[in-house]
BAKEPA-358595 format. One record per residue: x negated, z, y negated of N, C-alpha, C, CB in turn; residue number from 1. Coordinates in Angstrom, 2 decimals, decimal comma. Glycine has a CB too. Layout:
BEGIN
((X; Z; Y); (X; Z; Y); (X; Z; Y); (X; Z; Y); NUM);
...
% end
This chain:
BEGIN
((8,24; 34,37; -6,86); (9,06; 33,18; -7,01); (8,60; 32,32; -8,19); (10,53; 33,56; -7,19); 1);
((8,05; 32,98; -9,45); (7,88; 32,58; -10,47); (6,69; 31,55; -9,95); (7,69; 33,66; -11,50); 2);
((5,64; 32,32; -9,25); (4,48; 31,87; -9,09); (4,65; 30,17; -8,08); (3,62; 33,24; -8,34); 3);
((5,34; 30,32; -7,17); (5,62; 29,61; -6,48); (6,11; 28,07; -7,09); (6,39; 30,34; -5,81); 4);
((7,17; 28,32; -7,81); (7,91; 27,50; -9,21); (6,29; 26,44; -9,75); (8,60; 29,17; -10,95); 5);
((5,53; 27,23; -9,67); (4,52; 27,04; -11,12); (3,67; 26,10; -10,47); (3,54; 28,54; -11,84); 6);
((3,21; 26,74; -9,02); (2,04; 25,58; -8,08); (3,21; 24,20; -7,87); (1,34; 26,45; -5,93); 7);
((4,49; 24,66; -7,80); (4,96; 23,05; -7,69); (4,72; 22,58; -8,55); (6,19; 22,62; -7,51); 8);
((5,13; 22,90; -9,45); (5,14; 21,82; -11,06); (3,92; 21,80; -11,28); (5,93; 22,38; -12,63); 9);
((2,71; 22,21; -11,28); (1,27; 21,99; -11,35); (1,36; 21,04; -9,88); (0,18; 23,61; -11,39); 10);
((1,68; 20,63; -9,31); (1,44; 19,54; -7,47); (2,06; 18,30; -8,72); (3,10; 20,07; -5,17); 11);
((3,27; 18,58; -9,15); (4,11; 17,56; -9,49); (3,40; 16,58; -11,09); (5,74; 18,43; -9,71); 12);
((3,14; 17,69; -11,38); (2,10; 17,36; -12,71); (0,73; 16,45; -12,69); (1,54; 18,76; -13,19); 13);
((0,04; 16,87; -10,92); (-1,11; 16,05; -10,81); (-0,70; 14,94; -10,03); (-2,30; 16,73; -10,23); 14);
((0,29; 15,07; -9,48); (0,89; 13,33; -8,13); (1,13; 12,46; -9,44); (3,13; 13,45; -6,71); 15);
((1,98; 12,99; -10,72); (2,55; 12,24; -12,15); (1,22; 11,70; -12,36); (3,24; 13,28; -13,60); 16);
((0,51; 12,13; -13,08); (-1,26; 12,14; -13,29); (-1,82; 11,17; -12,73); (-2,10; 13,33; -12,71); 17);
((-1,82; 11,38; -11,39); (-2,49; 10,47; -10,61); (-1,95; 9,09; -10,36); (-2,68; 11,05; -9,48); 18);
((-0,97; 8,95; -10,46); (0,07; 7,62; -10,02); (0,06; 7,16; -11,76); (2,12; 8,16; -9,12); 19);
((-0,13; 7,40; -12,80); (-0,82; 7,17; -14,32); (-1,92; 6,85; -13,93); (-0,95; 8,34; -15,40); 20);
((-3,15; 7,21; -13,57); (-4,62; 6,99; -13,68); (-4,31; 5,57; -12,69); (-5,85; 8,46; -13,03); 21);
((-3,47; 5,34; -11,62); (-3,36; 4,26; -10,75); (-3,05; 3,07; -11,22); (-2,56; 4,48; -9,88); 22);
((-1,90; 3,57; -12,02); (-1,34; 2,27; -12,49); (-1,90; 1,85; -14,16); (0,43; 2,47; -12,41); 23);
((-2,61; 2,51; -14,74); (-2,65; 2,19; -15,87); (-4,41; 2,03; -16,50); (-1,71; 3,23; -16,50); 24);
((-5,32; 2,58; -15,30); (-6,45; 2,55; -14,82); (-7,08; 1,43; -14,37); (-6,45; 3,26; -14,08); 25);
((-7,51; 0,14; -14,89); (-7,91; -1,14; -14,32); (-9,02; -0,83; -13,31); (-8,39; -2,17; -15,44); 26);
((-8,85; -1,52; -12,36); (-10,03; -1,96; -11,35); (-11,01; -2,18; -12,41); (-9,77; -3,40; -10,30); 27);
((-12,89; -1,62; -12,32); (-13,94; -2,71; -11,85); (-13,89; -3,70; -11,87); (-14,27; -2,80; -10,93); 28);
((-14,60; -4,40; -11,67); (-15,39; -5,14; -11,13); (-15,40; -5,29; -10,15); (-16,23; -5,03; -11,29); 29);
((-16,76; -4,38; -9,92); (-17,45; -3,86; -8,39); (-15,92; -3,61; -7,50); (-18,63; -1,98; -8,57); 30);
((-14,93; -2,88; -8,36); (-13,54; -2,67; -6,78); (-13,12; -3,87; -6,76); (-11,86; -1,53; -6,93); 31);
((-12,93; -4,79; -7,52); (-12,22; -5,82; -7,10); (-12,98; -6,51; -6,14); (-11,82; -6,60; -8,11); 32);
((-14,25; -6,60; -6,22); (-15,11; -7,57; -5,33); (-15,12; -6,98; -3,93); (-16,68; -7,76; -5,88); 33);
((-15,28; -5,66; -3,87); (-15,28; -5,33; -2,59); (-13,95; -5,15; -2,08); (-16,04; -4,25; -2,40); 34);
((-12,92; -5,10; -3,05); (-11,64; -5,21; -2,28); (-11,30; -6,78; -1,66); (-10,43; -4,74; -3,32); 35);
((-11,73; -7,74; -2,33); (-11,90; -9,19; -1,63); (-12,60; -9,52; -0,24); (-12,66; -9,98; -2,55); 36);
((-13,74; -8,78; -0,62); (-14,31; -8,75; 0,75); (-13,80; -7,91; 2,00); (-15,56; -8,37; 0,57); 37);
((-13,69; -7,02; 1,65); (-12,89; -5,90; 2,93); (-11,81; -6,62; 3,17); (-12,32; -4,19; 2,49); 38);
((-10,66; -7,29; 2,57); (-9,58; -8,20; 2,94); (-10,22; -9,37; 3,48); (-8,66; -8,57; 1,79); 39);
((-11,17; -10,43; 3,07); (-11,79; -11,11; 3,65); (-11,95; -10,66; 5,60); (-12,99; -11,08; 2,70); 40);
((-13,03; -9,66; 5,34); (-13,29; -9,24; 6,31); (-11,77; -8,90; 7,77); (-14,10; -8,11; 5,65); 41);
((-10,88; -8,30; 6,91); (-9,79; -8,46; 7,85); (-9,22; -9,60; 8,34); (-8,91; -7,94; 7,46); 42);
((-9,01; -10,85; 6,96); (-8,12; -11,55; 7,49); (-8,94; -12,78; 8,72); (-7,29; -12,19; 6,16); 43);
((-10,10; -12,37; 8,98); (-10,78; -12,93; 10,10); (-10,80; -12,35; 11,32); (-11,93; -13,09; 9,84); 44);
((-10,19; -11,35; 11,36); (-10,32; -10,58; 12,66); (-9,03; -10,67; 13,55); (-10,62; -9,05; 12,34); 45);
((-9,16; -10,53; 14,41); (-7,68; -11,00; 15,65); (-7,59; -10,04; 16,74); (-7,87; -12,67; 16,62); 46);
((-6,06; -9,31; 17,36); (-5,99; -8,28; 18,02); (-6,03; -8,75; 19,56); (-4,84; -7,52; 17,57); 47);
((-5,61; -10,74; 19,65); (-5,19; -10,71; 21,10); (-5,98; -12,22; 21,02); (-3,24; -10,53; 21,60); 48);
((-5,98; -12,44; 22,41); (-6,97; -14,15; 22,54); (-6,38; -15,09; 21,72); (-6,97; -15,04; 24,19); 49);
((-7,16; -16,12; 21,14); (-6,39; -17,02; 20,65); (-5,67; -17,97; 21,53); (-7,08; -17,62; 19,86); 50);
((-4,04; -18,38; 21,60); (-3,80; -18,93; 22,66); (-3,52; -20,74; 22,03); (-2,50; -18,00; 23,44); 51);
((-3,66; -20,41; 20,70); (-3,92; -22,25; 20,61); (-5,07; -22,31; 19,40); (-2,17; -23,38; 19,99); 52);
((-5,85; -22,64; 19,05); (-6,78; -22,91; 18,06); (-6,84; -23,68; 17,26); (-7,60; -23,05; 18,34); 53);
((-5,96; -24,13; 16,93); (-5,47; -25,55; 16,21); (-4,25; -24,91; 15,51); (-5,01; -27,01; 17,37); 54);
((-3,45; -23,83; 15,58); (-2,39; -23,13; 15,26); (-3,03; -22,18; 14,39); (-1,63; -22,60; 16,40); 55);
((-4,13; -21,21; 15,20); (-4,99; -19,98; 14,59); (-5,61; -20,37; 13,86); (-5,81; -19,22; 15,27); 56);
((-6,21; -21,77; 13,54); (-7,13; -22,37; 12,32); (-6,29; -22,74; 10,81); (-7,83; -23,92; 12,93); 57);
((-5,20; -22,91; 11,43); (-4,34; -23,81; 10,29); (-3,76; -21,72; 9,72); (-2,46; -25,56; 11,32); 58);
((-3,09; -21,05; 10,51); (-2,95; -19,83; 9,81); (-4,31; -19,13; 9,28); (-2,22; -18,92; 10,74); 59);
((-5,51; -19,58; 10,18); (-7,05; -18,97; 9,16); (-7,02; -19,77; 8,06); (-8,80; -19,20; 9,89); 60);
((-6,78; -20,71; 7,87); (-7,01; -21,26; 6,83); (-6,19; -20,87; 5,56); (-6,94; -22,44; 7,14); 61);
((-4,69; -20,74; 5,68); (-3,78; -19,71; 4,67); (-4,02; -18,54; 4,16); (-2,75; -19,35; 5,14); 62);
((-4,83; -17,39; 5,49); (-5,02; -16,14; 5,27); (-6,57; -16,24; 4,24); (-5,05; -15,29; 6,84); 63);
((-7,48; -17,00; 4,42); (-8,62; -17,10; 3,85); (-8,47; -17,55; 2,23); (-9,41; -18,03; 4,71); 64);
((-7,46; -18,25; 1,92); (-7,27; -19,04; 0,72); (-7,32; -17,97; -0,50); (-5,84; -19,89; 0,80); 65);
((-6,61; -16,86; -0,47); (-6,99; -15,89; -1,53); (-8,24; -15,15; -1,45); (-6,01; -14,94; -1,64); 66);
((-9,28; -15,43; -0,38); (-10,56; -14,83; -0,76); (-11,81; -15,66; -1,39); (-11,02; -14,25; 0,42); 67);
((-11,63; -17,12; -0,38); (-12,48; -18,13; -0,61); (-11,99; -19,22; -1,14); (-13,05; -18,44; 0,37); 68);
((-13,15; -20,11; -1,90); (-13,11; -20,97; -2,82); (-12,50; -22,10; -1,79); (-14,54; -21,20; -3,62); 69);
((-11,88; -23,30; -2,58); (-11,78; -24,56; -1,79); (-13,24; -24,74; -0,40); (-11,87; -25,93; -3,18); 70);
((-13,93; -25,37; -1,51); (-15,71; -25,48; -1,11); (-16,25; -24,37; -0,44); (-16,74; -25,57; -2,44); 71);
((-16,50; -23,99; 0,86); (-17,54; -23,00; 0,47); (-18,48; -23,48; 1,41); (-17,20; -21,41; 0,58); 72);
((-19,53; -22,12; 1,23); (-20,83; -23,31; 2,08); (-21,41; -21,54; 3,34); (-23,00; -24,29; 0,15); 73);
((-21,26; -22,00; 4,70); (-21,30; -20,52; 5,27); (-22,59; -20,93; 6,39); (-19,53; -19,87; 6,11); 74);
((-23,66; -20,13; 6,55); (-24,70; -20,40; 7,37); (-25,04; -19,06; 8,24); (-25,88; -20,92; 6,51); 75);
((-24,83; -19,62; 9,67); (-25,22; -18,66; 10,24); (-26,31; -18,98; 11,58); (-24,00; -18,00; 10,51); 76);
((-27,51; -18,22; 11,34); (-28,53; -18,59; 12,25); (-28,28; -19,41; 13,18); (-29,00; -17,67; 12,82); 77);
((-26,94; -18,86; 14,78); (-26,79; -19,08; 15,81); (-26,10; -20,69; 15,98); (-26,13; -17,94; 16,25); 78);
((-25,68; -20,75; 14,85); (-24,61; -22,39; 14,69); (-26,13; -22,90; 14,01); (-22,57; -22,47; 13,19); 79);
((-26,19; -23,99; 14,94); (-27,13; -25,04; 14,68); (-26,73; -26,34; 14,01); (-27,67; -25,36; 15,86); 80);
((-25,47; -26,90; 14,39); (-24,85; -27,80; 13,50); (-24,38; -27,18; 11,94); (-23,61; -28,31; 14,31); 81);
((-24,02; -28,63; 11,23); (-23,27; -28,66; 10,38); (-21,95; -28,02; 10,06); (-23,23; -29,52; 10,39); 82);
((-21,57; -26,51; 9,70); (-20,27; -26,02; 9,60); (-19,77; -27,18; 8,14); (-20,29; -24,03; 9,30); 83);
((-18,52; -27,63; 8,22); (-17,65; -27,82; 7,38); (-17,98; -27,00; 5,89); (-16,41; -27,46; 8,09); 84);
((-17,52; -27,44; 4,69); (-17,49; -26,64; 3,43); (-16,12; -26,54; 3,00); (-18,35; -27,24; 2,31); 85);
((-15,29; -27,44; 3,79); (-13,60; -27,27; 3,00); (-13,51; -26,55; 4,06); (-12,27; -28,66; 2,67); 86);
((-12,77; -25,37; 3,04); (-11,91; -24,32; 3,69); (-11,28; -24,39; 5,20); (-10,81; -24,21; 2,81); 87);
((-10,17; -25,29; 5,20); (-9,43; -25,77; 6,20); (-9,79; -25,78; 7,83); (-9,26; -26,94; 5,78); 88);
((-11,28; -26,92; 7,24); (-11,90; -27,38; 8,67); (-12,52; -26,20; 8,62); (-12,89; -28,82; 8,91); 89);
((-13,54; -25,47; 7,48); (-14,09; -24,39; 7,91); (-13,46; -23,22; 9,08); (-14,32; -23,87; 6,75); 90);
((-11,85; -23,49; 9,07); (-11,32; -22,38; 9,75); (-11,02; -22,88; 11,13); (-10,09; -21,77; 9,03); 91);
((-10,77; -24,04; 10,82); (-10,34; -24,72; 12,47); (-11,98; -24,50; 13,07); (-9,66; -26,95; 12,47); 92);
((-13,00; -24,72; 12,79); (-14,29; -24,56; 12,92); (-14,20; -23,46; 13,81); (-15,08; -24,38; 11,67); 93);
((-13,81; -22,05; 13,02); (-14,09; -20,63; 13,47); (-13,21; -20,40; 14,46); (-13,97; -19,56; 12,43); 94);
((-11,86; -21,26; 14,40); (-11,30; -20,67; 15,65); (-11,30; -21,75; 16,99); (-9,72; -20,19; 15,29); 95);
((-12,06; -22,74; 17,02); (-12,54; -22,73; 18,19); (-13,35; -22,19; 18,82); (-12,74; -23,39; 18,37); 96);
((-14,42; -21,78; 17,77); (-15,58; -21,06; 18,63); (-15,47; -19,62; 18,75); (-16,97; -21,29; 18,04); 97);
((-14,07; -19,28; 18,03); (-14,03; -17,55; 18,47); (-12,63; -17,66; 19,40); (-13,80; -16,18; 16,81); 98);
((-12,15; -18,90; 19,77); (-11,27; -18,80; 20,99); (-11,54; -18,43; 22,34); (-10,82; -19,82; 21,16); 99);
((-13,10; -18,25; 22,28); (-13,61; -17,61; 23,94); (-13,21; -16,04; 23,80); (-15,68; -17,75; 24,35); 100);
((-13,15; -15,61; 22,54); (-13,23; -14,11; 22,70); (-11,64; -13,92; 22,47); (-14,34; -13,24; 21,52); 101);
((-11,60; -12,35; 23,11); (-10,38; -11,61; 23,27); (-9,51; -11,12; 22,10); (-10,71; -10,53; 23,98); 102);
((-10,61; -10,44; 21,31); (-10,13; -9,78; 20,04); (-11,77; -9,96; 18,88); (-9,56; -7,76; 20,53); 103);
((-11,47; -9,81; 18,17); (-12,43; -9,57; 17,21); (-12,45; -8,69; 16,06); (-12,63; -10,55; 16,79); 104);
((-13,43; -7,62; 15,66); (-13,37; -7,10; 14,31); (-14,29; -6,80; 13,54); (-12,84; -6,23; 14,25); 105);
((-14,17; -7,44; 12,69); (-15,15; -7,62; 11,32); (-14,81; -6,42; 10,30); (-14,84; -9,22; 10,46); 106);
((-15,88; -5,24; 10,28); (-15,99; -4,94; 8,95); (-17,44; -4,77; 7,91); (-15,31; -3,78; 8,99); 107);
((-17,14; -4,50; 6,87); (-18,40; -4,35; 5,65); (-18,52; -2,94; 5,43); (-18,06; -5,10; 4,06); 108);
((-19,63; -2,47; 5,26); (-20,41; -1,55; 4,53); (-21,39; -2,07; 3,77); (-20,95; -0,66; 5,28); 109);
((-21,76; -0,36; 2,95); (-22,94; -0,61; 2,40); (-22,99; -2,15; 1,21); (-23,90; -0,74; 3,78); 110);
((-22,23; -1,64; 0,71); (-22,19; -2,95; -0,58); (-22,83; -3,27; -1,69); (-21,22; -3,02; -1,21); 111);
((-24,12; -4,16; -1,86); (-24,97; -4,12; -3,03); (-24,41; -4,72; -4,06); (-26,18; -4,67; -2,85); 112);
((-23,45; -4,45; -4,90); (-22,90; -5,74; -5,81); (-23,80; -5,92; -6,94); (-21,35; -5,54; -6,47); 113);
((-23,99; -6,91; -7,12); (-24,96; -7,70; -8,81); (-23,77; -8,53; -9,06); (-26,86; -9,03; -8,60); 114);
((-23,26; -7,89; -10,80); (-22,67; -9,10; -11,38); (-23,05; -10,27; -12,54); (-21,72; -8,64; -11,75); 115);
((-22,89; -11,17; -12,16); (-23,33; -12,31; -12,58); (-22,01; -12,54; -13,95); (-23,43; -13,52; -11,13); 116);
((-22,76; -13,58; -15,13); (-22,20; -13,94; -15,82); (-20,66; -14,71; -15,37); (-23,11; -14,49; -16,37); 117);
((-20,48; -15,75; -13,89); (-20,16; -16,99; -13,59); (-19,72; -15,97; -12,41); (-21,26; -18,38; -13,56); 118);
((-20,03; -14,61; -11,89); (-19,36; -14,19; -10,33); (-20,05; -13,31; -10,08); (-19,34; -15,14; -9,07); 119);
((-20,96; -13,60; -8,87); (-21,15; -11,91; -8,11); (-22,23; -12,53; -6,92); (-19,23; -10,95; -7,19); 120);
((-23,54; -11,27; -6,53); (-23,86; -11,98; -5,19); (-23,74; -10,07; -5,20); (-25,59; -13,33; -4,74); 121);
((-23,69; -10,42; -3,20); (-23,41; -9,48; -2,45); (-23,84; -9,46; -1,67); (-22,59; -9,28; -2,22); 122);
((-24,79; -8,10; -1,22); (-25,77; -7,85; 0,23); (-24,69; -6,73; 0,70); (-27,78; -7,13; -0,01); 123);
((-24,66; -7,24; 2,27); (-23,67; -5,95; 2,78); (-23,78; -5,54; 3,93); (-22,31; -6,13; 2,76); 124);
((-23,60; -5,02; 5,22); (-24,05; -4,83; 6,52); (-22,86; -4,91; 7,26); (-24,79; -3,58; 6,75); 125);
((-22,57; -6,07; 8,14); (-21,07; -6,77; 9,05); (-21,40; -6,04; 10,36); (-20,97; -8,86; 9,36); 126);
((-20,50; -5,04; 10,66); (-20,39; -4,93; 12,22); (-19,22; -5,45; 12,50); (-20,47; -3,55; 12,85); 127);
((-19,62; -6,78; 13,56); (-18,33; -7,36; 14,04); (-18,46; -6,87; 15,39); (-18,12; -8,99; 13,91); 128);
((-17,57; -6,58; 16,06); (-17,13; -6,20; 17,51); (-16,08; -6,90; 18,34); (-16,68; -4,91; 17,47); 129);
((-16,25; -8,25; 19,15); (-15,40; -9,07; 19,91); (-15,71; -8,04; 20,93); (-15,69; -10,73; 20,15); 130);
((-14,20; -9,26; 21,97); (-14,24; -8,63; 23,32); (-14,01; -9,85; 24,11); (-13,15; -7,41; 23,60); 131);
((-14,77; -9,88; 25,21); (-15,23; -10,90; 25,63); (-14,96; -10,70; 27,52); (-16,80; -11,02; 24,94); 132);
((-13,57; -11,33; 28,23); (-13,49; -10,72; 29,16); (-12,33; -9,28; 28,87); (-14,96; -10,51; 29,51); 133);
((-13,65; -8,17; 29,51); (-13,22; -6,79; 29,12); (-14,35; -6,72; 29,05); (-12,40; -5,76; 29,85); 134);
((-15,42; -6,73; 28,30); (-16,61; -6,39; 27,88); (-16,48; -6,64; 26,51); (-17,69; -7,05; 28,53); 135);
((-16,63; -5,38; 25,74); (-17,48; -5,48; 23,96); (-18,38; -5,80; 23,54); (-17,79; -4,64; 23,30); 136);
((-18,57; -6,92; 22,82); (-19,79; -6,65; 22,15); (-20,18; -6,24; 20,91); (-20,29; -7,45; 22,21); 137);
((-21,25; -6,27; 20,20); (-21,13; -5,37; 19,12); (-22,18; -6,36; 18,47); (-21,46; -3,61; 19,34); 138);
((-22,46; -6,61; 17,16); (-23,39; -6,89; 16,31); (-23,17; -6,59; 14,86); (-23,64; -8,11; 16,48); 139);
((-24,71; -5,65; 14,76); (-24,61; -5,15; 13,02); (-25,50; -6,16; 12,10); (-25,39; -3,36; 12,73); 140);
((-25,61; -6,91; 11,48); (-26,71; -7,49; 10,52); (-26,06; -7,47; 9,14); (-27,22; -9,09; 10,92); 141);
((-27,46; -7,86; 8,02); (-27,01; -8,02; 6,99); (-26,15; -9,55; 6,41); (-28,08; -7,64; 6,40); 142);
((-25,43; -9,49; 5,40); (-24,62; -10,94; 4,85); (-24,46; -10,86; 3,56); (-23,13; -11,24; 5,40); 143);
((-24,92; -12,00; 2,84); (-25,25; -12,12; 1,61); (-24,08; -13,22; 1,36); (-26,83; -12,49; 1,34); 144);
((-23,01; -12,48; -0,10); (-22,21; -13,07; -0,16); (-22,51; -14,21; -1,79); (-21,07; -12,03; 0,05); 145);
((-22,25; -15,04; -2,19); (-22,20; -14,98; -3,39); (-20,66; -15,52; -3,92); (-23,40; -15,72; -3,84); 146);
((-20,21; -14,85; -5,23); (-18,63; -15,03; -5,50); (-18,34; -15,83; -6,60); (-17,89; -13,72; -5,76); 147);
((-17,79; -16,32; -7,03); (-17,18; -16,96; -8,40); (-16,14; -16,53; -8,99); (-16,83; -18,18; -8,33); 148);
((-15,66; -16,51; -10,61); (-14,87; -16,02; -10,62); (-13,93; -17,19; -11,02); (-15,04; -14,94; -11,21); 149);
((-12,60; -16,88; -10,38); (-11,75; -17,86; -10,31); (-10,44; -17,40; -11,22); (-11,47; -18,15; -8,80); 150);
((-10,47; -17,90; -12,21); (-8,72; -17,27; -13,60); (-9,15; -15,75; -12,90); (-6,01; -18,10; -13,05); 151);
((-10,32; -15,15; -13,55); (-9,79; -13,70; -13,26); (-10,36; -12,77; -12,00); (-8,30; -13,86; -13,02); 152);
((-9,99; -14,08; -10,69); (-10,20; -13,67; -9,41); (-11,79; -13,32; -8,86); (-9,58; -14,74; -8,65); 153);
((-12,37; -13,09; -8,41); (-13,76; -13,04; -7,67); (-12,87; -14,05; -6,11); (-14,55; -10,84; -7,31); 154);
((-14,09; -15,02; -5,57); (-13,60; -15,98; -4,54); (-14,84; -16,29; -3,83); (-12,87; -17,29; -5,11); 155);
((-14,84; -16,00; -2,64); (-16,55; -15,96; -1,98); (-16,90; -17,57; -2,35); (-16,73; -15,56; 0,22); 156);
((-17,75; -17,94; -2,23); (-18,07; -19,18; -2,65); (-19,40; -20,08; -1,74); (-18,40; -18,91; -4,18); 157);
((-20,26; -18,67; -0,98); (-21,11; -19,06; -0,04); (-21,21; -17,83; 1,04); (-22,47; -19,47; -0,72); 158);
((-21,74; -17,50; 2,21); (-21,88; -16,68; 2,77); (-22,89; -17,12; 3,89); (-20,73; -16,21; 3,00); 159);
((-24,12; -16,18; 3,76); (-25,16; -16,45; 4,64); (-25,68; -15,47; 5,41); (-26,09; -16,92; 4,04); 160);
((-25,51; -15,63; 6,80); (-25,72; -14,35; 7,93); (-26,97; -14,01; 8,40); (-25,05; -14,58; 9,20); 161);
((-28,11; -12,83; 8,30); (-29,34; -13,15; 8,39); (-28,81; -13,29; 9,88); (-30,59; -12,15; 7,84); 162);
((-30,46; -13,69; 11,24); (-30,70; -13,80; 12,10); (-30,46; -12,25; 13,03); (-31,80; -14,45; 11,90); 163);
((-30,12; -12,14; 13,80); (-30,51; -10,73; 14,91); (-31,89; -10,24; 14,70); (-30,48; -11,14; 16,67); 164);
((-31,74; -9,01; 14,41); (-32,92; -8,10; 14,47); (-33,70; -7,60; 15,11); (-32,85; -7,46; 14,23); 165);
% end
C-alpha cells in the first residue's frame, strides 16, 4: 500500500513538473516558427467542396491573418499569372482555384529553420493531398518560406513552391 501511495505522488510530482516546465519554459524560436507554419499549413486546408468562393476567401483571408504579413509575395511554378500580394485578394485568389477540389490537406515536414536578425527563412517538404471528384491526389515538393518578425510574432512574408520533380 505504502508502495503504491509513493508511485502516485512520484506520477503527481512529474504531471506538477511538467505543467511548470510548460508554462514557465519559453518557446524557441525555431518552435514558434514552426508552430506558425504547421497552423499556417492547417488554416489552408478544407474538409468539404467549397460551395461559395467569395465566402471561403473572405474567411481564408481571417484564418491566414495571424500567420501572414499584410504583403506577401507567393510563387508557384504551375500559376503563370500574377498572384495578388495583399493578403485578402491573395485568398480570394486560392479559393477560386481550389474550388474545383473536394477537400484539401496541407502538411509540413522536415523543417530547415535559419534565423535571421529581421525573421527566418524556411526549407520544408508540403505534402498536400486534394480530392478531386473521388479521386486523390497527392503532391510532395519542397517550399521555401521566408518570415518576419512582427511585435514578437514570426509572419510568413514570402513563400516559394519549387516545380514537380
Amino acid at each position: 500500500m505504502q508502495r503504491r501511495s509513493s508511485l502516485i505522488l512520484g506520477f503527481i510530482l512529474l504531471g506538477v513538473l511538467g505543467m511548470g516546465m510548460a508554462l514557465f519554459y519559453p518557446q524557441s524560436d525555431e518552435e514558434k516558427i514552426a508552430e506558425q507554419l504547421h497552423g499556417l499549413a492547417q488554416a489552408i486546408g478544407f474538409s468539404e467542396p467549397i460551395a461559395n468562393p467569395v465566402f471561403f476567401g473572405s474567411a481564408l483571408a481571417e484564418h491566414l491573418e495571424p500567420y501572414m504579413t499584410e504583403s506577401v509575395q507567393v510563387m508557384v511554378p504551375e500559376v503563370q499569372q500574377h498572384l495578388p500580394r495583399e493578403r485578402a485578394r491573395l485568398a480570394l485568389a486560392a479559393a477560386l482555384a481550389l474550388s474545383r477540389y473536394g477537400s484539401l490537406d496541407v502538411s509540413l515536414s522536415d523543417l530547415a529553420i535559419v534565423l535571421l536578425p529581421e525573421g527566418a527563412n524556411v526549407t520544408a517538404q508540403a505534402r498536400v493531398t486534394a480530392t478531386s471528384g473521388s479521386e486523390p491526389k497527392m503532391d510532395r515538393r519542397p517550399v521555401h518560406f521566408a518570415l518576419v518578425r512582427e511585435s514578437g510574432t514570426f509572419k510568413v512574408s514570402s513563400v516559394r513552391v519549387e516545380p514537380p520533380q
